[in-house]
N, C-alpha and C positions, 0 to 999 in steps of 0.2 A: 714519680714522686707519690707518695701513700701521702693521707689525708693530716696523717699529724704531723708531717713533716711541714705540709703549708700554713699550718696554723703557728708552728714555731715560726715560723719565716715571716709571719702575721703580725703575731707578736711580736717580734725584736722587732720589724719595720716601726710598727705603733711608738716602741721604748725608743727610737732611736729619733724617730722626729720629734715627741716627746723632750729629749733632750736637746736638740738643735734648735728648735724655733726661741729656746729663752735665750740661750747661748747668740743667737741673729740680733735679738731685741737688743742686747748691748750695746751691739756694733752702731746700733741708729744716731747719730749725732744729737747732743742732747739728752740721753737717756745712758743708761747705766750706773755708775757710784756717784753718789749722790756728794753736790760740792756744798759744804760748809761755809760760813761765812756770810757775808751781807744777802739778805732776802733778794730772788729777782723781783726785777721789775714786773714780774706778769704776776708775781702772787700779788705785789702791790694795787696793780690792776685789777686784779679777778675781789681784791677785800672790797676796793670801793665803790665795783659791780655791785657788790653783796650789798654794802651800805646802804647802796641808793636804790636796789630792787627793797631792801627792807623798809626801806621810808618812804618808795610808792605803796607799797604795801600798808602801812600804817595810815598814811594819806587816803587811800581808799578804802582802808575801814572803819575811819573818823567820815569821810562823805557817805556811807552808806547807811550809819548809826543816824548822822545828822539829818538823814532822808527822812525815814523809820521815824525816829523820833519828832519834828517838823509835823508831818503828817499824825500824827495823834496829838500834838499839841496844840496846833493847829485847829483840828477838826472840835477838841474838848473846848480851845475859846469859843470857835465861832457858835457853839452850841450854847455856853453860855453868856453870848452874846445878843443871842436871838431870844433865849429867855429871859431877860433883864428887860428885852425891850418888850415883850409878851406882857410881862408884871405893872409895867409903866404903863401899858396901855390896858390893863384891867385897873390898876390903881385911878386912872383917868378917870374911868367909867363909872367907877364905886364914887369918888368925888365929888361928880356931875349931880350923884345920887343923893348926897348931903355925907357921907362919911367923911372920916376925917384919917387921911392920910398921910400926913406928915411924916410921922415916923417911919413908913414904909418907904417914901421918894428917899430919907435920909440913905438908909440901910440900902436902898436900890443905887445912890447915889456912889455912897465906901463900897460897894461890889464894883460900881463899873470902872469907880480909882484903881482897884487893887486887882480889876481885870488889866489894867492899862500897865500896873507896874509890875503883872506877871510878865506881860508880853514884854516888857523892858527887859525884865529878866532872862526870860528865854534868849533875847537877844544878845546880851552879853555870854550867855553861857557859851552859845553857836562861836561867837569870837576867840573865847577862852579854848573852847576846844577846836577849833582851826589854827590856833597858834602852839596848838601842842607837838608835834613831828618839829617845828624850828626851836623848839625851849630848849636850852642845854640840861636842865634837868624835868626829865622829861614827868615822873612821877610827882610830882609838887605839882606841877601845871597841868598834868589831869587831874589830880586831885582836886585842885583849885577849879577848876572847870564844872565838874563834879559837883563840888559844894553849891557852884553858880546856877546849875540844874537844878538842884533840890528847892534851891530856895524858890525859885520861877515855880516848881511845880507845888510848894507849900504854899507861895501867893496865891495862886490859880484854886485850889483847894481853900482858901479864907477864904476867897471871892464868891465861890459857891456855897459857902455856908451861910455868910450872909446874904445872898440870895436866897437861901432857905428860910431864913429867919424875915426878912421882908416877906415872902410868899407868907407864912404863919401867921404874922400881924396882918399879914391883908384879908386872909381866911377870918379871922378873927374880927375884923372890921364890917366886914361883908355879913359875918353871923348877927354881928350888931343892927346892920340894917334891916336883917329878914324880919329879927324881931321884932322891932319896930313897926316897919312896913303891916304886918299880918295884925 
């Protein structure tokens, strides 16, 4: 046999398995023309696979936001938590001095409320969006979630302003005594 003869013989072997192995596939029980009619049961299967891999999946990216986020909210209280009591205990001290500190306890006072009603809020928010993957509508109830977060974190941003604003009137208190004092 010359060289091109086995290359044809190559060839049609290729074409000819080629054609055989889809023409095998038929014959497989279950496979072939496709039946019409009621869905099987294994597609019904494999959708509610899918469902409920899609709603661990949503489930665990609701718990890793709430991580994420927990941990900066968290950390931004407790910071001005530790400052409010810093102030209270400068305010103390200017007091002792004969200043007059009233209005500074006030304002230190509505900060550490409206620390108290952030961290409420946060806490509803974390509820609101844990109950989000079981809500039948699921976009209203993160939305709704959502809103509950902002407000937690517009509290927490009041609270700190008025923390600013006490630190200023104490600044301001304290300037009074220098002058005094000297």
């Amino acid at each position: 046999m010359n060289k091109g003869r086995m290359i044809r013989a190559g060839v049609a072997g290729v074409l000819a398995a080629a054609l055989v192995v889809p023409a095998a596939a038929y014959a497989i029980p279950g496979r072939g023309t496709p039946k019409f009619g009621a869905p099987k049961a294994s597609a019904d299967a494999s959708r509610q696979v899918f469902a409920a891999r899609k709603m661990g999946m949503l489930r665990n990216r609701i718990t890793f936001v709430l991580q994420r986020r927990a941990m900066v909210f968290d950390a931004t209280a407790d910071r001005l938590g530790k400052r409010i009591a810093r102030v209270e205990t400068l305010a103390g001290k200017i007091a002792d001095k004969g200043g007059d500190v009233t209005a500074v306890r006030a304002k230190l006072t509505e900060a550490t409320s409206l620390l108290a009603e952030a961290k409420a809020a946060e806490l509803s928010a974390v509820q609101l969006f844990k109950a989000v993957p079981d809500a039948t509508d699921k976009k209203a109830a993160f939305q709704a979630a959502r809103a509950q977060a902002r407000t937690a974190a517009e509290t927490l941003k009041k609270a700190r302003i008025s923390l600013r604003n006490a630190v200023l009137d104490l600044r301001a208190v304290a300037n009074g005594l220098k002058g005094t004092v000297q």
